[in-house]
C-alpha positions in Angstrom: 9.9 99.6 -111.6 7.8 97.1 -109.7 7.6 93.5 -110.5 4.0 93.7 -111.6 4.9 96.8 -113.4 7.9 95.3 -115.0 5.5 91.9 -116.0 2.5 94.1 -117.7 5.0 96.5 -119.8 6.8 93.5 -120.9 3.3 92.1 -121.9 2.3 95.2 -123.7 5.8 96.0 -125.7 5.4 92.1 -127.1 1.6 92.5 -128.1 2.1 95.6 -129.5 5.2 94.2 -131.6 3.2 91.4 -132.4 0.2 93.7 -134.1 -2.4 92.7 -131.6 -4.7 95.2 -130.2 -5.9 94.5 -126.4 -9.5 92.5 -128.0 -7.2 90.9 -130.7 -4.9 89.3 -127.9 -8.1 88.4 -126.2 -9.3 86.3 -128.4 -10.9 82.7 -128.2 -10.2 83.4 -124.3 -12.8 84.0 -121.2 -11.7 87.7 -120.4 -12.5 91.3 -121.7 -9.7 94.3 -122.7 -10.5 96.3 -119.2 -9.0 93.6 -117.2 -6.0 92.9 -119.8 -5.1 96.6 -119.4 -5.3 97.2 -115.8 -2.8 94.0 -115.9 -0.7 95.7 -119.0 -0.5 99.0 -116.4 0.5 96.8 -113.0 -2.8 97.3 -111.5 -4.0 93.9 -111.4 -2.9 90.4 -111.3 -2.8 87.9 -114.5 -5.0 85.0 -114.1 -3.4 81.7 -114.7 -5.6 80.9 -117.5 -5.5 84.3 -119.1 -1.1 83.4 -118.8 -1.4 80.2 -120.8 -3.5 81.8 -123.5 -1.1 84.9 -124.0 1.9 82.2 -124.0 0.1 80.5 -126.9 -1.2 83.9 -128.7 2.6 85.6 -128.1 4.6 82.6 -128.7 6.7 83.3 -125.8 7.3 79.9 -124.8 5.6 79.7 -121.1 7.2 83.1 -119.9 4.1 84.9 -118.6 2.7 81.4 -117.1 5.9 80.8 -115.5 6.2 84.6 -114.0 2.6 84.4 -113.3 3.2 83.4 -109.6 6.2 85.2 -109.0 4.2 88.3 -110.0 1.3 87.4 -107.8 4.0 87.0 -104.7 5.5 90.4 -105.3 1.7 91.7 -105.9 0.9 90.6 -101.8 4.1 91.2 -100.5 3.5 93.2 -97.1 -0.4 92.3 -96.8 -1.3 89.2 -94.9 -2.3 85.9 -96.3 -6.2 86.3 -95.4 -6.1 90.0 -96.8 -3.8 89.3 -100.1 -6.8 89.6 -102.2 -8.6 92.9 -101.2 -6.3 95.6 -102.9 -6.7 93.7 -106.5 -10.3 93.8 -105.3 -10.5 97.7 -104.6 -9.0 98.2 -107.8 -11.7 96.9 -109.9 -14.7 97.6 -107.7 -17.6 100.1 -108.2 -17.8 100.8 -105.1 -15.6 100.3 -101.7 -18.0 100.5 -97.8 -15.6 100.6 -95.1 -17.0 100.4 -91.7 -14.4 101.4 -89.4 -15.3 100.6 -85.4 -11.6 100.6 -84.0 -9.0 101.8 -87.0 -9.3 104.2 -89.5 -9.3 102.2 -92.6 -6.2 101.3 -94.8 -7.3 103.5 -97.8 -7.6 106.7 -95.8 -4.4 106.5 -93.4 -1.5 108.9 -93.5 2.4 107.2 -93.6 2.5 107.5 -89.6 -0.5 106.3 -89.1 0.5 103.2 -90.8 3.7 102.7 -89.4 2.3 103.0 -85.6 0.0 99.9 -86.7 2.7 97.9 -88.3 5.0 97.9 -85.4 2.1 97.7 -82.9 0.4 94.2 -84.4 3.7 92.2 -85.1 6.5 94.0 -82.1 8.2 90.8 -82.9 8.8 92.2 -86.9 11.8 93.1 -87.8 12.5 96.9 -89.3 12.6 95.7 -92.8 9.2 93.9 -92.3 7.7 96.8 -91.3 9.2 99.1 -93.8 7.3 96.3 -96.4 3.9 96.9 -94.4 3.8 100.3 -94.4 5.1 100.4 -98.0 2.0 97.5 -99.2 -0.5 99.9 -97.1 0.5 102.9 -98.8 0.6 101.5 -102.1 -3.1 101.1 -101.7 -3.7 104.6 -101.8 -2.7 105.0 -105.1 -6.4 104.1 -105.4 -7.2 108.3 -104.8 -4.8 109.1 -108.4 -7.0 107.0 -110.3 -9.9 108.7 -112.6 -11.8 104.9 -112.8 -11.3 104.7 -108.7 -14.4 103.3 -107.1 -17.1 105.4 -105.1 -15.7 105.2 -101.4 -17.6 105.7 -98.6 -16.4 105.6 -94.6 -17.9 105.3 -91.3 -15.6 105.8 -89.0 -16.9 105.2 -84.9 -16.1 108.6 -83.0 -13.5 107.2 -80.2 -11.5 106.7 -83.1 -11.4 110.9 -83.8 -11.5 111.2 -80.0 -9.2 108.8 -78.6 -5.7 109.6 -80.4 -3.5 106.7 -81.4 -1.0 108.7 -82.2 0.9 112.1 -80.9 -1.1 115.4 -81.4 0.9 116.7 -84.6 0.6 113.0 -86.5 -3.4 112.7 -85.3 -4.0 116.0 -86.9 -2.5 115.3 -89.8 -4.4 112.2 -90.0 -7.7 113.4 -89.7 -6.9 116.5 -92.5 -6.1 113.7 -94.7 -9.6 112.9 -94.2 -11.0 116.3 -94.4 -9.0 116.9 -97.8 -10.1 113.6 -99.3 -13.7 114.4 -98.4 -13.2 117.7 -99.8 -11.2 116.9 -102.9 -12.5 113.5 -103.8 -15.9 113.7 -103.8 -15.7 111.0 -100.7 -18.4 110.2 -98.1 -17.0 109.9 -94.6 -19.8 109.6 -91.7 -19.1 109.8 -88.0 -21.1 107.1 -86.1 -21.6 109.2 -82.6 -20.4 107.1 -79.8 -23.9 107.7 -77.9 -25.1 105.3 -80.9 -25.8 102.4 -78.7 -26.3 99.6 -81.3 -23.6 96.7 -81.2 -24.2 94.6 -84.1 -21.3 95.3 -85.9 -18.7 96.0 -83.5 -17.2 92.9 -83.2 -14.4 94.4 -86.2 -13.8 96.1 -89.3 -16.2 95.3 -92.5 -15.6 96.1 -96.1 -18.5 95.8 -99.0 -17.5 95.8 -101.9 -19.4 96.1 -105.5 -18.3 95.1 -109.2 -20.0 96.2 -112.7 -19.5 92.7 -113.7 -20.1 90.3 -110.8 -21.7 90.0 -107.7 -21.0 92.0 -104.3 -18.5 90.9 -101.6 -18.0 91.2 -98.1 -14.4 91.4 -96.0 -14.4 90.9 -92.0 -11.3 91.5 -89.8 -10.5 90.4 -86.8 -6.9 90.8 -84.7 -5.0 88.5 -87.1 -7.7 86.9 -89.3 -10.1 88.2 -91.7 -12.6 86.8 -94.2 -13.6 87.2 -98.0 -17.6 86.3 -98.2 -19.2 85.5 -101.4 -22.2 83.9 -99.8 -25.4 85.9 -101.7 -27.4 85.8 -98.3 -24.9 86.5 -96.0 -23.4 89.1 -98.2 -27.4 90.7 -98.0 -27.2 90.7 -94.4 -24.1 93.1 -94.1 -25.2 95.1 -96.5 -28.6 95.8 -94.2 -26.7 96.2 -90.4 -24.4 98.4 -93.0 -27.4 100.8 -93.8 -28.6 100.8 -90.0 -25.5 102.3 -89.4 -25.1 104.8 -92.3 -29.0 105.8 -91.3 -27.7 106.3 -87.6 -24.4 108.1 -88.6 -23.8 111.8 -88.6 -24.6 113.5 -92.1 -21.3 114.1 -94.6 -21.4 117.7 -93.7 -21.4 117.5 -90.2 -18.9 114.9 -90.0 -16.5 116.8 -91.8 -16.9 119.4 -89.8 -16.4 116.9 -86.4 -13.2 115.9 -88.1 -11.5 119.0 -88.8 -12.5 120.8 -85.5 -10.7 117.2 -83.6 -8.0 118.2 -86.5 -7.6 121.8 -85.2 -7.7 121.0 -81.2 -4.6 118.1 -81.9 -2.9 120.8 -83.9 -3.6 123.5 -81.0 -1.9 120.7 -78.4 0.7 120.4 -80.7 1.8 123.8 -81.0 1.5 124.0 -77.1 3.7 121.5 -76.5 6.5 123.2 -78.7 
């Protein structure tokens, strides 16, 4: 069992014992029973706060405030400092935007995939560093087993179909990952034809993101930095040069249809080379 796992059953087997029901637990704090749950199931992190109150409520003399951090550590372990906060974020969004210019987004890649990225951005890692990268990055897609999952939508910039970063057996499986979340999921994924001449977002990889109970964020990545933006205005203005390019992508339909013919011709080289 995971750390966070370990943290929110230990949480739920005392409240329970104690006779509290999630909204009884809650009470005379700041937070609803969603968010207690998700943390009771090791989905989300426990806010500091929200630690101290179920100290007092529980009696447990300072235990969950004094895991609290421990929890949050495990929680981010594998993900970069600037990104720690986005799969906590995905988890209780509405609805997840990825706009994908150079690599297929974290929530859509296969193991190899992942791995090829891991050792490629850090060649100075050691194995075991990797392993915990591809092992945070996969965890993330735990995200398609949940019923409450966000809406996700993808626009993913041809070259990236086109130009395989990976051998011909791994890039097909890869791209009918896609195809069978699309299918299975009910999951928009657009091509953006690389014809499309329009630049304004190709500077890196953005991610909107939209809450039922607060307002709409904004992630930006870069080659080893990326950026959480809360800023109302500036949050409006991705969201536009976001719809310029879902207007200018490729319908659903004939995307998939892109991405499983790229899928077939890699798995056609494939079976040539054997």
């Amino acid at each position: 069992m995971s750390v966070p796992s370990f943290y929110g059953a230990e949480l739920r087997f005392l409240r329970e014992s104690a006779g509290f029901t999630l909204e009884q637990l809650l009470e005379g704090s700041y937070r609803g029973a969603p968010l207690l749950s998700r943390i009771e199931r090791g989905e989300l992190g426990m806010p500091m706060d929200l630690a101290a109150h179920i100290d007092k409520k529980l009696q447990t003399n300072g235990f969950f405030e004094r895991h609290c951090e421990a929890v949050h550590k495990a929680r981010v372990a594998g993900h970069p400092p600037y990104f720690a906060k986005i799969p906590d974020l995905e988890k209780s969004a509405t609805t997840i935007e990825d706009w994908a210019p150079f690599l297929i987004p974290g929530l859509l890649q296969t193991k190899a995939y992942a791995r090829h990225l891991a050792e490629s951005k850090a060649a100075w890692a050691s194995p075991e560093t990797v392993d915990e990268r591809v092992r945070a990055r996969l965890a993330r897609a735990e995200f398609w087993e949940r019923d409450d999952r966000a809406t996700y939508w993808g626009i993913l910039h041809e070259p990236l179909i086109r130009k395989p970063l990976l051998p011909p057996d791994e890039m097909a499986e890869q791209l009918e990952h896609i195809a069978t979340l699309m299918r299975a999921s009910q999951t928009v994924v657009q091509i953006l034809p690389e014809s499309e001449t329009d630049r304004s977002l190709m500077m890196g990889l953005l991610k909107i993101l939209t809450f039922p109970d607060a307002p709409p964020l904004a992630y930006t990545e870069g080659v080893h930095s990326g950026q959480v933006i809360d800023y109302p205005a500036l949050v409006a203005n991705y969201r536009r040069s976001y719809d310029l390019l879902r207007a200018a992508a490729l319908s659903p339909r004939a995307s998939l249809a892109m991405i499983e013919k790229s899928a077939r011709g890699y798995r056609d080289e494939a079976q040539q080379g054997h």
